[in-house]
N, C-alpha and C positions, 0 to 999 in steps of 0.2 A: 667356798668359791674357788674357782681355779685359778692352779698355780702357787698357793700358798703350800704343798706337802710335797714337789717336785725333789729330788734328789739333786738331779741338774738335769737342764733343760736339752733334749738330743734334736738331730737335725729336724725338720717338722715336716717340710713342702716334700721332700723324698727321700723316704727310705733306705737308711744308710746300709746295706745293703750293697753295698760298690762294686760289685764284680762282672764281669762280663761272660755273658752266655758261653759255655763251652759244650763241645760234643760236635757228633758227626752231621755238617755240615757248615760246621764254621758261626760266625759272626751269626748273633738273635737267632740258634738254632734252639729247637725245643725238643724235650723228650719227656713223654710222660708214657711209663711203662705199666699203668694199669687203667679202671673202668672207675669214674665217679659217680656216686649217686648223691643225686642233687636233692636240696633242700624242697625245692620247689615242687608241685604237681598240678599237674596241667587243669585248666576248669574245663568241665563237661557238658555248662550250657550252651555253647554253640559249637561248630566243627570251623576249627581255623588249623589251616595245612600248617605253620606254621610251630601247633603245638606240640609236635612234634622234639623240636629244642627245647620246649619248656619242662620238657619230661624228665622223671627222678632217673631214669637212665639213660648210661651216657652210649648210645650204639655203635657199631663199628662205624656204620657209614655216616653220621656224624663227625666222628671223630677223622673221619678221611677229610671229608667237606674241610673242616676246619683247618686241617695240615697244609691243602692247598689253599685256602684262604693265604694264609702263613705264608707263602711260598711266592703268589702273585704278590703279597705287599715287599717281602723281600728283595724281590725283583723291582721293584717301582724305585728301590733308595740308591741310592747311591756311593757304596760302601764305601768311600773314601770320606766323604763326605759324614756318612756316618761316624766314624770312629775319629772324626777329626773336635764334632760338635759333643761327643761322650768326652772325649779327653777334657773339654771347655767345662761340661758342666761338674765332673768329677770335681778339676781344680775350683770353680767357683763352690762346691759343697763344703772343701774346704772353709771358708769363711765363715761358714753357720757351726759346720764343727767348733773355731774358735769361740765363735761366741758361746755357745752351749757348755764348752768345757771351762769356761770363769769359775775362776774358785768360788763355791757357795756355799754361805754359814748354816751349822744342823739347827736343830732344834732349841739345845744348849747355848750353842753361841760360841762353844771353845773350838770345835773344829772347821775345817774348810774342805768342801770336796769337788772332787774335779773327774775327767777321765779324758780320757787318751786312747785311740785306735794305732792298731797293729795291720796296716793293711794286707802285707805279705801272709802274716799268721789268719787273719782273719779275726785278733779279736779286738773287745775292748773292755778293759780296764778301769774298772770306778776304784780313786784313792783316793786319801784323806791327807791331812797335815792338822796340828794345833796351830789355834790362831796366831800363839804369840809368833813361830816360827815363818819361815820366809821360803816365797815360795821356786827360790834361786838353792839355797840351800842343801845340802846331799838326800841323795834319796831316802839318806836312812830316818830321813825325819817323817817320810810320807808312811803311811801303812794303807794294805789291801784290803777295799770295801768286798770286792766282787769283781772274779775275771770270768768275762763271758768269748767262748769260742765259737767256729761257725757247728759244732754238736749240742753246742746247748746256748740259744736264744732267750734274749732277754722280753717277757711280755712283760712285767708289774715288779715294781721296787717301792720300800720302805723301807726309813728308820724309826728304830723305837724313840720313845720320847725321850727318853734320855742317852741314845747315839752308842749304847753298848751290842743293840743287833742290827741286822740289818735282815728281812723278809725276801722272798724272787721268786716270783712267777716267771720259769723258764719252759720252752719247748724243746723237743728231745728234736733234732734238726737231722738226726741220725736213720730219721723214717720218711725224712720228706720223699722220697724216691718211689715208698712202697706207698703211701699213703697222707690224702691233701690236709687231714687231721693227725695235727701229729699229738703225742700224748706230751701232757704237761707234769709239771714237780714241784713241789713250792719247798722250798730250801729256807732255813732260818741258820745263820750266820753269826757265831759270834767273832767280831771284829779284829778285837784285839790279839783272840789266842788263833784265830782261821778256823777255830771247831763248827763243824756244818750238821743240820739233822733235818733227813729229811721227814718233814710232816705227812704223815697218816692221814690222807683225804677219800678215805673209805667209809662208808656209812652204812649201819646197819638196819634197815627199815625195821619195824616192829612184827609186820608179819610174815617177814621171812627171813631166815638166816643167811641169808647171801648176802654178800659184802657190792655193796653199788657205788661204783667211783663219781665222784661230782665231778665238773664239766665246768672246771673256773676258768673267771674271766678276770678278775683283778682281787688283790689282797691289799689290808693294810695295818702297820703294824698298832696293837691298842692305848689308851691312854695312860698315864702316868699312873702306878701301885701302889699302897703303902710300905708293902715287900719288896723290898728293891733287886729280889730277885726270882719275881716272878711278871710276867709277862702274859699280855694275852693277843691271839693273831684273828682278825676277823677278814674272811673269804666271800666275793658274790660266786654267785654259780649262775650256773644258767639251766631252761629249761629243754625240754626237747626238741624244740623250736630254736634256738639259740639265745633267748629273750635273759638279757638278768634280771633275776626273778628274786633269789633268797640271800638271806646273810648270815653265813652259819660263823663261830668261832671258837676256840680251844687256846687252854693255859700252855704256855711253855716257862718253863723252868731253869735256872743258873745254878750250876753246881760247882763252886770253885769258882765263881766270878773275875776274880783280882789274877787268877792265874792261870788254870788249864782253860775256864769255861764250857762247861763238859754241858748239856743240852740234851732235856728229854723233855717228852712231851706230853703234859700232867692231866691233860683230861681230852676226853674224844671232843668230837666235833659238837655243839651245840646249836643248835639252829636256831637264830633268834627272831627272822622276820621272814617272812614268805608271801609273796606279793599275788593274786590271784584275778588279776584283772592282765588281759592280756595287752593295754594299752602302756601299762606302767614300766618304764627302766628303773631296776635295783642299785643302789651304789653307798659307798660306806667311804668316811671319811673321817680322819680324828682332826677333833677340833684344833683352833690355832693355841687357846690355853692347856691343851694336851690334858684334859681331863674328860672328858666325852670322846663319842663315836656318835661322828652325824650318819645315822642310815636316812637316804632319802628313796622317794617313789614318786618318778616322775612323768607325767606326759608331758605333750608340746603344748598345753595351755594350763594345767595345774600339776599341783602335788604336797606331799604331805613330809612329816622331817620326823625320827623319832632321835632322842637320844639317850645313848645308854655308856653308864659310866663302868660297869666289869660285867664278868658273866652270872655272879651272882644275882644282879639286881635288872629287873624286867625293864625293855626302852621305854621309854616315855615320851608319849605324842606333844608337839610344839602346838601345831594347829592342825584341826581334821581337815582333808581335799575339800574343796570347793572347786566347784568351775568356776572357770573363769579368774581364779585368783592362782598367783603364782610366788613363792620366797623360798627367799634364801638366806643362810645365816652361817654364823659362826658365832665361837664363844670366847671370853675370855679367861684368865686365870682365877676371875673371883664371882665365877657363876653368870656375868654379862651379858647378854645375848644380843648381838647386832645382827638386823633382821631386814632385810630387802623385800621390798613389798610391791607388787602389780596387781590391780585389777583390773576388768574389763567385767567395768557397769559391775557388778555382782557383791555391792557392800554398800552400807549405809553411814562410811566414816566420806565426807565430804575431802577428807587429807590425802584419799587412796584414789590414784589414777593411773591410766595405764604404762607412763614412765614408771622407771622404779624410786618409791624412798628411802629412805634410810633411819631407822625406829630403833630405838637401845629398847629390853628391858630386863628379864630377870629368871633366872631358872622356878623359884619359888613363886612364879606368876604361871606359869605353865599348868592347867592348855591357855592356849591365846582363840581368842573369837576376832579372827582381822578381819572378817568380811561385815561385824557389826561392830566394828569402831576398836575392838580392845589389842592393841598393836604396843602399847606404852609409849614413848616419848619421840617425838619425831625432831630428827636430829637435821637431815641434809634432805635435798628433792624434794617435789610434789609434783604437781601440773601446773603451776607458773614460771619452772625453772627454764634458764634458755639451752640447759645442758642436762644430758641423759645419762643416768648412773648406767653402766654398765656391768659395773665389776666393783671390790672391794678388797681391803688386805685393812685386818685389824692390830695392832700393836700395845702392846703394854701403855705410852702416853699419848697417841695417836691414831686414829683412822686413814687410810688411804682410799680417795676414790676414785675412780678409774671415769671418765666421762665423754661423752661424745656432742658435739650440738646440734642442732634438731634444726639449725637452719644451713649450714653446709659440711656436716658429717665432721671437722678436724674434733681430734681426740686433745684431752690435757687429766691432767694428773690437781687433784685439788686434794689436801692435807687439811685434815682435822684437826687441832690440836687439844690436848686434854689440859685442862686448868692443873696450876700447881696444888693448887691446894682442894681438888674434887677430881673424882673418876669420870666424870662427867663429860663429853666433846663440849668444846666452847656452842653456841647455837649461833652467834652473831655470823653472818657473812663477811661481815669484815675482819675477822678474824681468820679463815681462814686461807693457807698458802696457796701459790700454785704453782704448780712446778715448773721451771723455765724449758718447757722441753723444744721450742723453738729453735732454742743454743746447739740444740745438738745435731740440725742439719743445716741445712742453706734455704731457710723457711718452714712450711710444717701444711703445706698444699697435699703432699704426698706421702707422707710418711705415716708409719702401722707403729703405735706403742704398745706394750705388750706387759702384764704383770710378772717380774721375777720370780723365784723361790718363795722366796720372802720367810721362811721355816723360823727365824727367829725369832719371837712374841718379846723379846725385851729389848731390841734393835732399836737404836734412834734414827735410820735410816731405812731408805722405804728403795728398793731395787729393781728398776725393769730397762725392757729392751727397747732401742728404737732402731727405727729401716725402712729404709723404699725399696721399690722394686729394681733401683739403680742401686742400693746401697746396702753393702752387709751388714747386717745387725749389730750395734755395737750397746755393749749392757754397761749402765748408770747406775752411782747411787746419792739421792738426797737426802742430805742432812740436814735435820728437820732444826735441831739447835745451832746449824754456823748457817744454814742458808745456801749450802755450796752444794753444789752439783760435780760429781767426782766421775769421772772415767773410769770404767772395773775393766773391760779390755774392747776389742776392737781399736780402731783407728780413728780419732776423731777429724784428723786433716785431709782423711783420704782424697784422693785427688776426684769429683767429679764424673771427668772423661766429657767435657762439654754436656752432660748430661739436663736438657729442660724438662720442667714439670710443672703441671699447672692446673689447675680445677675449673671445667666451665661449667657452663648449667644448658639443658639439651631441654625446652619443649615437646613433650610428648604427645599422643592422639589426643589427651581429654582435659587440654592442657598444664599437666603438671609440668613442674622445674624439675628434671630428671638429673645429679651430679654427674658429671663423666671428668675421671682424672685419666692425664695423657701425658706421657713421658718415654722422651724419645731424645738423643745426639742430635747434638747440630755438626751441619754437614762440613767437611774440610773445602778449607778457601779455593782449593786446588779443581773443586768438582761442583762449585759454586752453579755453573751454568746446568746442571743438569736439570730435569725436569723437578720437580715441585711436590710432586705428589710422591707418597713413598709407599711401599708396603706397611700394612697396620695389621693387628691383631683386637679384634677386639672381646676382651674376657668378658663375663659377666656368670652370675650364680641366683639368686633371687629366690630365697628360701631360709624356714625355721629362723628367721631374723637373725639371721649371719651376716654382719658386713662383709662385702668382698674384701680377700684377702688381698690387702697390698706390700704384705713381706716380699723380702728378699729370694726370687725363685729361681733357683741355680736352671730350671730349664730354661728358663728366657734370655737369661744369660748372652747364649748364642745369635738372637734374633736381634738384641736391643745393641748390640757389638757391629752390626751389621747394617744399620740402619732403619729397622722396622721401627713404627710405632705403637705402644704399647698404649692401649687405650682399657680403660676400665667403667662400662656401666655400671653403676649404683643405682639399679631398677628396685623397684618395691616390692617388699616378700623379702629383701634385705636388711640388715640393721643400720648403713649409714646414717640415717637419721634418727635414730632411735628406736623402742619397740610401737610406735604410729605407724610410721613406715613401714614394720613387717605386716603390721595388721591390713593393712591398705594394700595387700600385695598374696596373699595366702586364701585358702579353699575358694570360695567364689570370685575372687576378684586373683584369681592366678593371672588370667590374660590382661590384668595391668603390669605384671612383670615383663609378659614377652612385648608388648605393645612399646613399654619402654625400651627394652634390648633393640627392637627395630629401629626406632627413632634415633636411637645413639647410632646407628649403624648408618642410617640415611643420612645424619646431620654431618657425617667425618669425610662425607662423600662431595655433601653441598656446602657452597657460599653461606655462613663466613669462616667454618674451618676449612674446605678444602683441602684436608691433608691427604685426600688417597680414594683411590677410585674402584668399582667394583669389583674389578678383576683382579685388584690388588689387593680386598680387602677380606681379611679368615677371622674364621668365628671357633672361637675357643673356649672349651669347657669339662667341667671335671665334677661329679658322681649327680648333685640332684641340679647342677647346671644346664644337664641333658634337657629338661624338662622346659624350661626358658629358650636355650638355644634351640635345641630341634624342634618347638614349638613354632620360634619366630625363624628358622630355614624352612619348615613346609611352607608356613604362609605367603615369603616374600624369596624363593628362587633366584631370584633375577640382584639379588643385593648381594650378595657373598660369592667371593670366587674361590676360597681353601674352606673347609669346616674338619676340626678334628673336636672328637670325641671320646674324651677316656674315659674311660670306668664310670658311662653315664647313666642316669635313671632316663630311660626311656618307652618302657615297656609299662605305662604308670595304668591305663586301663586295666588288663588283663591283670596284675599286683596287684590291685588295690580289690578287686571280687577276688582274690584269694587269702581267708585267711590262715593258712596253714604257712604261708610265709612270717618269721617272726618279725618283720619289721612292719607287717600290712597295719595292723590294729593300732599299734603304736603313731600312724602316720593319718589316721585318721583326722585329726586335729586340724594336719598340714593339707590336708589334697581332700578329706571329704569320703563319705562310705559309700559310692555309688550302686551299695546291693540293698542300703535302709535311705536314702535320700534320692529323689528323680533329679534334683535340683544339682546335688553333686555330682551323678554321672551323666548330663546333661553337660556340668562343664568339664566334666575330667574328657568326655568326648570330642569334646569340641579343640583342646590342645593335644592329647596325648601324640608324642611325638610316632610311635608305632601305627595307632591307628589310623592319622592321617598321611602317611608316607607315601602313600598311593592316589590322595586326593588331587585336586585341583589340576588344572591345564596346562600350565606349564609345568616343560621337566627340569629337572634339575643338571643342571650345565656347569657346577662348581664339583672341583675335585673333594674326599671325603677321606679321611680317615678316622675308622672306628672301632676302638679298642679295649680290649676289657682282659679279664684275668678268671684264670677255671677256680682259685680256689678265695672268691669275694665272694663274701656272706652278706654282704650289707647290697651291691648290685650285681645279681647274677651275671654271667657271662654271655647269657643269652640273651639280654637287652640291645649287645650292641651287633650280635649276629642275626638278630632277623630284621632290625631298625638297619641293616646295612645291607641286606638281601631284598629288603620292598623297595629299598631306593635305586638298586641296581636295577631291578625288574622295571624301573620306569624312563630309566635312563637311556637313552639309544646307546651312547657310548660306553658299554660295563666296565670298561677297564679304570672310569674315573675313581670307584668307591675301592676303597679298601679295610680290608677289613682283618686284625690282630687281635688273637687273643692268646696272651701270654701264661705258662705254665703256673708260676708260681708269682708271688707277690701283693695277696691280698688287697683291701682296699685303699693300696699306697702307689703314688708314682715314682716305679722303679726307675732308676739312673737308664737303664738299654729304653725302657721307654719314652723316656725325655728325650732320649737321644735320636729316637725313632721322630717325634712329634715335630721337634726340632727342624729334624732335617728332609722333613716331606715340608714343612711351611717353606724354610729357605726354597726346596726345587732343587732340582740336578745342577741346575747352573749356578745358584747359591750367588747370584748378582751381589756386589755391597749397597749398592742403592745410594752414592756418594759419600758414602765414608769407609773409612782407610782403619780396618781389624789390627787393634794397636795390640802387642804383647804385654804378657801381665802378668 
């Protein structure tokens, strides 16, 4: 499950990354000095002028288009204005650094590690300390995990089980200039002496002698040996499509352990799983008992788990895919197996429903038949719980569960406890804790809980983050035997800033109870008489049953300082309420998402919220958000007066008949195959934000901005360049849309572009809207 194998936790909402554009033309100037060839290839069953952008090659006169694209939105901002709200969100990123950087316990339990940024140099720093030591004390007590510079980029980290290596998936940063793929390294570390070697990820096919480098996408390091000084590294790769597909791995060896740690690499690559469905993600995990490797295979509705304890010995399947059925597990030190269970309809055990449960049983029961009752012992959850297991962290005398409720989304923390005298979770409800995480804000309306590290399997303390969208994340830990909830760092007094927050409930078209959280400054006494209504944002996402995200977003930073109100739709196709809510919200019932997003959008406008009126009010969204938002901007024009756009999926028709895209197949699940179902391209047509851009009678009278990045893999760059070219084409006014598409920065919101988002919402005038921009 995630979270539990984390190093330490790095900034999340945007990519640390902190520099600001440079080169000839000053402030968000771009330079890309050669020709890309895209992943994507245009379909051939109809002729659309547009396909043009969708093509593997990137043309001159594209590439021109695009620079002046670039050039009108740089002209729309107002550069002072700019570099005042990048200054704001830089220092608020700071805050998430703190928190990310908390000393966090290995594997072991004896050390602590942390890391630290070198802004000027450009790097940063992973270091350790033993526990007994303090973390005030001279540096000579800390030692270096891994220093990473702006020439060699951090993609994947792991420690070994017992904290003597350390694993790194780095990229050579030294090519980004000549080439959007840059070449990768996977470095093994050992620790204590600094001896580094780099791993051999060259593979020899059988029928040819040529050496073919794999195309990884994360690593991690194996489980515990009998040899204590031998090791083994397991790699995904990817296919030619970019898909992770396989799980290859190889022995690495300690020579001199205790003193030089000298590091060779004792057997080639072995490939131990190769996935051949092109719906499936590959990914590889060592268990929390540090004796297994969870490889899994996953779509957005099932998947399968195998596990495998060294390379000698063949994985071994937990339970074969089923549709419809979906788990997850982890193990512990003495063969355990804690096992999360979904179905939808698709088993004949009356205990499995489409929340998740939570089932111990045993390696030596393995395979499991969960879809005809044989799961072992059901420990937490079913379908009469009023709370939705989300997540889990398992421990040596304790389970943590992670939960949400199914009747107004708040998150809580409930603790397992294991009998003194049995391995066993207690099963009583009344036995178990629940974490006070209440204490840790000024109520618990708004606020994102988050699971820690949690890396140590004999911890008596269970560790995660809390945070709102007004409040930097500050990380906790519960001690399961005093009952006390401890501060690890952030601020727990932090001052507010009058900051309210509050959860209503919005009536939708078909009348569902739709969540909408809203948190916004109250206004100074001083400016009391001003008008009533403010400018609003309203986020929303509605997809793969993700709760919207309500962490702490250094880009909002600027707007919520200012006065706007930050409003957050929890439409369906989201997880607020559990996995019901996603189901109730994905492939044919998409247009209950955006039907929601409308409603939250009308209801901010009318009696009895009243907080903000059309012309005040922008629609904000970020990669499959596209889909929800420009979905519910075609239909209703006349209700939004800002819309920005990042890195959105908007182009979901034309993607979804291509499979030679590697996220198409896999997305099947989410949006529907409209080249084998009438039924799904019936509705994928009926919202795709692209196809209808052109549609309906009224034009569009809200300003746009729409922005993406040349080297995202996951939403091309051309979703937001012709989703921003049919909107202009219908607009009398062209100069409203704009349209940015930035060099580099994958599919992360870089700092220049928050900065950018930022300060097209505020406007040239950047009004405060009655409140007084306090220093901080």
């Amino acid at each position: 499950m995630k979270g539990t194998r984390l190093l330490s936790k790095v900034a999340r909402r945007i990519k640390c990354r902190a520099t600001k554009s440079t080169g000839p033309g000053g402030w968000m100037s771009i330079q890309v000095q050669h020709r890309r060839h895209w992943l994507s290839s245009a379909s051939s069953r109809d002729f659309d002028p547009y396909d043009r952008y969708r093509s593997k090659t990137m043309t001159e006169d594209i590439w021109e288009e695009i620079q002046k694209e670039n050039e009108h939105t740089r002209r729309s901002i107002d550069k002072g204005l700019y570099n005042r709200v990048l200054e704001e969100i830089l220092h608020a990123m700071q805050h998430l650094q703190n928190a990310a950087s908390a000393d966090e316990p290995g594997p072991t339990g004896k050390f602590l590690y942390s890391f630290h940024d070198n802004p000027q140099l450009g790097q940063r720093i992973y270091k350790r300390r033993p526990v007994s030591s303090s973390s005030v004390e001279p540096s000579s007590n800390h030692t270096t995990v891994m220093e990473f510079s702006p020439d060699r980029s951090l993609v994947a980290m792991s420690l070994s089980a017992d904290e003597s290596l350390v694993a790194c998936l780095v990229e050579d940063e030294t090519q980004s200039d000549t080439t959007f793929s840059r070449p990768k390294r996977v470095i093994v570390r050992h620790i204590d002496s600094g001896t580094e070697l780099d791993v051999d990820v060259s593979t020899k096919p059988k029928s040819t002698t040529a050496e073919a480098h794999l195309d990884i996408s994360s690593l991690e390091m194996g489980p515990l040996q009998p040899n204590d000084t031998q090791y083994s590294l397991f790699l995904v790769t990817n296919d030619n499509l970019g898909r992770p597909h396989a799980v290859w791995a190889c022995g690495i060896e300690v020579h001199d352990k205790e003193q030089a740690g000298l590091l060779s690499q004792c057997s080639q690559l072995k490939l131990l799983h190769c996935s051949s469905d092109p719906a499936e993600m590959v990914n590889v995990q060592r268990t929390k008992g540090c004796h297994y490797m969870a490889i899994q295979a996953t779509t957005k509705t099932c998947n399968e788990v195998y596990l495998c304890q060294d390379l000698a010995s063949t994985p071994r399947l937990v339970c074969e895919r089923s549709n419809g059925i979906m788990y997850h597990l982890d193990v512990g030190a003495n063969d355990d197996i804690y096992i999360l269970v979904s179905s939808v309809g698709n088993t004949t055990n009356s205990e499995l429903g489409l929340e998740y449960s939570l089932w111990k049983t045993t390696v030596d029961d393995l395979p499991l038949q969960l879809g005809h009752g044989q799961c072992g012992t059901l420990v937490a959850g079913g379908s009469d719980s009023e709370y939705a297991i989300t997540d889990m962290d398992i421990f040596a005398n304790f389970t943590a569960l992670y939960e949400r409720s199914t009747t107004n989304g708040k998150q809580r923390i409930s603790i397992l406890p294991k009998a003194a005298d049995s391995s066993e979770p207690s099963l009583g409800p009344s036995d178990n804790i629940i974490v006070p995480i209440a204490s840790c804000h000024d109520g618990d309306d708004c606020i994102q809980v988050s699971p820690g590290g949690n890396m140590h399997f004999e911890a008596n303390h269970v560790r995660f983050s809390s945070e709102s969208p007004s409040s930097p994340p500050s990380v906790y830990e519960f001690d399961i035997l005093t009952k006390e909830l401890r501060l690890v760092s952030g601020d727990a007094n932090a001052p507010a800033n009058r900051v309210q927050q509050k959860r209503v409930h919005v009536t939708s078209k078909d009348g569902t109870k739709v969540p909408l959280s809203l948190i916004y400054r109250e206004k100074n006494a001083t400016t009391s008489t001003q008008q009533e209504t403010r400018p609003t944002v309203l986020i929303g996402y509605g997809s793969y049953g993700e709760p919207l995200d309500l962490s702490y977003n250094p880009a909002l930073v600027p707007l919520l300082k200012r006065g706007f109100v930050l409003a957050y739709a929890h439409v369906r196709g989201g997880g607020c309420l559990g996995r019901d809510w996603y189901m109730k919200g994905r492939l044919y019932n998409k247009h209950k998402a955006i039907e929601d997003y409308i409603a939250c959008a009308q209801a901010l406008s009318s009696p009895p919220l009243s907080m903000t009126e059309a012309r005040k009010l922008s629609a904000l969204g970020f990669s499959a958000a596209g889909v929800t938002i420009g979905a519910a901007v075609n239909q209703t024009p006349d209700v939004f007066g800002t819309v920005v756009l990042i890195s959105c999926f908007l182009d979901v028709k034309k993607t979804m008949e291509n499979d030679q895209l590697f996220l198409t197949e896999h997305e099947y699940d989410e949006f529907g195959n409209p080249t084998a179902d009438p039924e799904a391209a019936e509705a994928i047509s009926s919202y795709c934000p692209v196809s209808n851009a052109l549609n309906g009678k009224e034009e569009h009278t809200a300003r746009f901005l729409i922005a993406g990045t040349f080297d995202d893999h996951q939403v091309p760059f051309y979703n937001s360049l012709i989703y921003g070219k049919k909107l202009r084409a219908k607009s009398r006014v062209k100069s409203r849309v704009h349209i940015h598409i930035e060099h580099h920065g994958g599919h992360y919101l870089q700092p220049q572009i928050a900065a950018l988002q930022a300060a097209f919402l505020l406007g040239n005038k950047a009004s405060y809207y009655g409140i007084l921009v306090e220093e901080e």
